[in-house]
C-alpha positions in Angstrom: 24.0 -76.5 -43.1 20.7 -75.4 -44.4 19.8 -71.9 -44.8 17.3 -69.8 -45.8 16.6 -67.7 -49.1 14.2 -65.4 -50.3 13.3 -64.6 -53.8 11.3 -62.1 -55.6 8.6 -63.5 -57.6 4.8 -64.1 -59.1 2.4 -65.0 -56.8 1.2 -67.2 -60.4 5.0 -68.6 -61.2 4.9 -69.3 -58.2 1.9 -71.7 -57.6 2.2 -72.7 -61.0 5.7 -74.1 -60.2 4.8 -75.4 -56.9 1.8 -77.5 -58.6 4.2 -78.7 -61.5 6.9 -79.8 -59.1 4.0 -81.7 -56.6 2.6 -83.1 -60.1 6.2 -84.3 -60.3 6.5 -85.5 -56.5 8.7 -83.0 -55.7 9.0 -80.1 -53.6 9.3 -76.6 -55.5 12.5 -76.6 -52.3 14.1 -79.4 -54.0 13.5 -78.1 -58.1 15.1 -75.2 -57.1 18.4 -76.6 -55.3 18.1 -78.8 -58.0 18.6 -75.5 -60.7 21.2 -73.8 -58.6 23.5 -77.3 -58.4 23.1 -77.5 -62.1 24.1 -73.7 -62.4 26.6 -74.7 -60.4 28.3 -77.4 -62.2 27.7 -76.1 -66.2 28.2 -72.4 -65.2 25.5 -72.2 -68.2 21.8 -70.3 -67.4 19.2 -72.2 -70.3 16.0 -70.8 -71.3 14.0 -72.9 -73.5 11.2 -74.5 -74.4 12.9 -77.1 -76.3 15.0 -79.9 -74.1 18.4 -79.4 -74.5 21.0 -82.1 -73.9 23.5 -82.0 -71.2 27.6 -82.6 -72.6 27.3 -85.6 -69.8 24.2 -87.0 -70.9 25.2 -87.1 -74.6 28.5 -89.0 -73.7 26.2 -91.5 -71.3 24.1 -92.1 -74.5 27.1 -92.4 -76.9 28.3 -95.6 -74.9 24.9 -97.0 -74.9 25.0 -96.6 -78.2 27.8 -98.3 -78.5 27.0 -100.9 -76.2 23.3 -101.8 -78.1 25.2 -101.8 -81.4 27.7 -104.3 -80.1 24.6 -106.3 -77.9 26.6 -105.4 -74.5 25.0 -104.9 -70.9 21.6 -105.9 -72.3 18.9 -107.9 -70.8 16.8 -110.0 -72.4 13.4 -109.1 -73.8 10.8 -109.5 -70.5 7.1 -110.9 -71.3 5.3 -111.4 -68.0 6.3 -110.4 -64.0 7.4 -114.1 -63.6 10.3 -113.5 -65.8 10.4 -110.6 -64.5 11.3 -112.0 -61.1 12.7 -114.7 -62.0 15.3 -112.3 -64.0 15.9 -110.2 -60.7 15.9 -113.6 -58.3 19.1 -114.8 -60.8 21.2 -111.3 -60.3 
């Protein structure tokens, strides 16, 4: 179920995030359910300038890691859109 919420802000934040998030193709809606799941699931608030990495996307990058140092679940190097396709029309 959907509901409603109102917050308390700058008319400026506001249309400054509204025109980031539609530079983005997304709705300032979705960047902020977006925030609150993520609030949600690392119980953490950030403020920063600076990305900061995620616990889960530092283990997702460890086993790629892993998996380019041992040449695992990699595709070949692509040239042109017919190897391209002819890649995809072989999966």
């Amino acid at each position: 179920m959907k509901i409603m919420m109102n917050i308390k802000t700058d008319a400026g934040v506001k249309d400054q995030a509204k025109q980031l998030a539609n530079n983005l193709g997304l709705s300032l809606s979705a960047v902020v359910n977006a925030y609150l799941k993520q609030f949600i699931r690392t119980k953490t608030v950030q403020f920063s300038l600076v990305p900061h990495m995620t616990p889960e996307l530092e283990s997702l990058l460890g086993a790629v890691e892993k998996d380019i140092t041992k040449g695992k679940n990699l595709s070949k190097k692509i040239k042109n859109i017919k190897e391209l396709e002819a890649y995809f029309a072989g999966l």
